[in-house]
C-alpha positions in Angstrom: 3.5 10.6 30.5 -0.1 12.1 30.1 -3.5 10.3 28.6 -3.3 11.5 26.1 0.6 10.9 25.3 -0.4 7.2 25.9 -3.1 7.2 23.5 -1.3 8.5 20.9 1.5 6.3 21.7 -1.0 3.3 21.5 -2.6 4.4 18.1 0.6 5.5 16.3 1.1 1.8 15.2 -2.2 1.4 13.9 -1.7 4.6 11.9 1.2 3.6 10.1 -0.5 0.7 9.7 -3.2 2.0 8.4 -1.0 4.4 5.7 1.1 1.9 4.5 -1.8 -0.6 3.8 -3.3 2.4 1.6 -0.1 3.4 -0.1 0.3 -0.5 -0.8 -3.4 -0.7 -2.0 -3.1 2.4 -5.1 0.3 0.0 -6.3 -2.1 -3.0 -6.5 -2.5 -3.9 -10.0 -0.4 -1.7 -11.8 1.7 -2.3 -14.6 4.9 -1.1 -13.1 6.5 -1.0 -16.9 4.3 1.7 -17.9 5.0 4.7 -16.8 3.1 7.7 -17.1 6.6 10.4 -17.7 5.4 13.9 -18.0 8.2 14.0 -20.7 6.2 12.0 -23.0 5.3 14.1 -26.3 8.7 16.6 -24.6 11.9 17.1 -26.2 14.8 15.7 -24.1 16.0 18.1 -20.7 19.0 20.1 -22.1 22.3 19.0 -20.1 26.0 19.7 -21.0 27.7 16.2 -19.4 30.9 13.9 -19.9 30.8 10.8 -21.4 32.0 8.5 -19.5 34.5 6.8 -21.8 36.4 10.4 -21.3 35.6 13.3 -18.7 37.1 15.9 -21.7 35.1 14.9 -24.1 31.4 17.4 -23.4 28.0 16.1 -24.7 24.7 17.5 -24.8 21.0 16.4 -26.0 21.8 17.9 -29.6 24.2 15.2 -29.7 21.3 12.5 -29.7 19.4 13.6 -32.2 19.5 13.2 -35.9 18.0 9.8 -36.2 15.3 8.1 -33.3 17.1 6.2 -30.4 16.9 5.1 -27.0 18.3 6.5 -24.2 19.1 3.8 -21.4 19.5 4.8 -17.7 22.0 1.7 -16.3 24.4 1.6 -13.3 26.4 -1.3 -12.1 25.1 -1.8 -8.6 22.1 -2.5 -10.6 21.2 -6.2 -11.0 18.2 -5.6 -13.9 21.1 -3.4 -15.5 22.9 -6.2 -15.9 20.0 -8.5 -16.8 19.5 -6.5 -19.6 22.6 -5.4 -21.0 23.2 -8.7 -23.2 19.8 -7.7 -25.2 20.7 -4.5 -25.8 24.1 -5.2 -27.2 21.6 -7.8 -29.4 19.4 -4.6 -30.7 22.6 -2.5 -31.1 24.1 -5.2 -33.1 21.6 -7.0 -35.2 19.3 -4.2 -35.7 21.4 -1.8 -35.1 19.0 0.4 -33.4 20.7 3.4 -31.9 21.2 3.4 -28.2 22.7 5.8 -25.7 23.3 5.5 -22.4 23.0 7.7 -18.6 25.1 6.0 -16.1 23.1 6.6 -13.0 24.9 7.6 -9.9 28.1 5.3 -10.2 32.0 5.2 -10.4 33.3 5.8 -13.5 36.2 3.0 -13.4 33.3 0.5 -12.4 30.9 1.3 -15.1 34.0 1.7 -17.7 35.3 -1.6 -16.7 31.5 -3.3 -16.9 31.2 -2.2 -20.4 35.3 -3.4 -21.1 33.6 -7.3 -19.5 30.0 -7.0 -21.0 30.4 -5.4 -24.2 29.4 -1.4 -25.3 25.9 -1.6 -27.1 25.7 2.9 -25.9 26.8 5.1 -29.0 27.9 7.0 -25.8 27.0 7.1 -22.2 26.4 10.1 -20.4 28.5 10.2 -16.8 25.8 11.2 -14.3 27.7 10.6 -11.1 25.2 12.7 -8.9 22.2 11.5 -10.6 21.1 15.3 -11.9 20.2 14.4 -15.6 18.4 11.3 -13.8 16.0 13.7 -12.0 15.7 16.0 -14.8 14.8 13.0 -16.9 11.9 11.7 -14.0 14.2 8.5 -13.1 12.6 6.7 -10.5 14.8 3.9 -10.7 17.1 2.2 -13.2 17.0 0.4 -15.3 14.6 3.0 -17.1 14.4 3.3 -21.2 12.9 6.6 -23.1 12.6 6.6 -26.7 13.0 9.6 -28.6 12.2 11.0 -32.2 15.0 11.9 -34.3 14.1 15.6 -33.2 14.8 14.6 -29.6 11.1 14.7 -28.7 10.3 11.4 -26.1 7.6 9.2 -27.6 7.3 6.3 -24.9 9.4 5.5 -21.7 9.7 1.8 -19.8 10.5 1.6 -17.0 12.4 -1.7 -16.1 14.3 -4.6 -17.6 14.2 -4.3 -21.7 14.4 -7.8 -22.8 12.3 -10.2 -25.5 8.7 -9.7 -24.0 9.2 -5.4 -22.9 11.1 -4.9 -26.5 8.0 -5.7 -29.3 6.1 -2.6 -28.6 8.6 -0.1 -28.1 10.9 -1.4 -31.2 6.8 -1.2 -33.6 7.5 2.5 -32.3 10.8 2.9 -33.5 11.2 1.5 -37.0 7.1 3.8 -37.6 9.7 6.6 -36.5 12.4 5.6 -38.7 10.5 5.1 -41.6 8.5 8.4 -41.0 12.2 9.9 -41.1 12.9 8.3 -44.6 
């Protein structure tokens, strides 16, 4: 081994030190629930998909719109998916505020069986096995929730549990949308 291997050798943990100390230091501080989406003030990514309730049955974004909604990215292996479910089937019930869902990179019998247990707040889930209407839609992680305009346009996104305290600013948002669509 050379000098200069050895050096390089002997500084390599101090760089990677060094890199993950900055990438830690621009997290520092942030409110991890906001998140800037560069589809904010964008209609919806067009997608033909199946619902996951039946692979015959084809949607697409036209098939949101008409009225504003949120669209819910969930997954079983998700433990804030399932933190959160029991509010949403709350909103979808009592306030009957329109919800659909993208089931993120999961098994179909699995997610169909966890809405069968937990209850179905979703006017319909999209089946997004590979986790391509995910990237289209920025997903860094789920559970992730855009709202959108009855036009399909997105107006905020969270990203992270929707529960009591996350719900009060993006639920302002959507009854100024629904009574702007009145």
């Amino acid at each position: 081994m050379t000098t200069t291997s050895k050096r390089l050798l002997m500084l390599s943990p101090m760089l990677i030190a060094f890199a993950l100390g900055l990438f830690l230091y621009e997290g520092i501080g942030k409110d991890l629930t906001i998140n800037e989406s560069s589809l904010i003030g964008q209609p919806l990514p067009q997608f033909i998909g199946q619902t996951l309730s039946s692979p015959s049955t084809a949607v697409t974004q036209a098939d949101m719109l008409g009225e504003p909604a949120l669209v819910n990215v969930w997954a079983t292996w998700c433990p804030t998916c399932r933190a959160e479910h029991e509010f949403l089937n709350a909103i979808a019930e009592q306030d009957k505020v329109r919800i659909f869902g993208v089931n993120y990179h999961d098994q179909r019998d699995a997610a169909q069986q966890w809405l069968q247990e937990l209850g179905n707040p979703y006017v319909f889930s999209v089946f997004d096995p590979k986790g391509s209407l995910g990237i289209e839609l920025g997903v860094v992680g789920a559970p992730e929730t855009y709202l959108i305009d009855a036009q399909g346009v997105v107006v905020d996104k969270l990203t992270g549990e929707l529960n009591e305290r996350t719900w009060p600013p993006l639920r302002d948002q959507y009854l100024q949308l629904l009574e702007a669509k009145n």
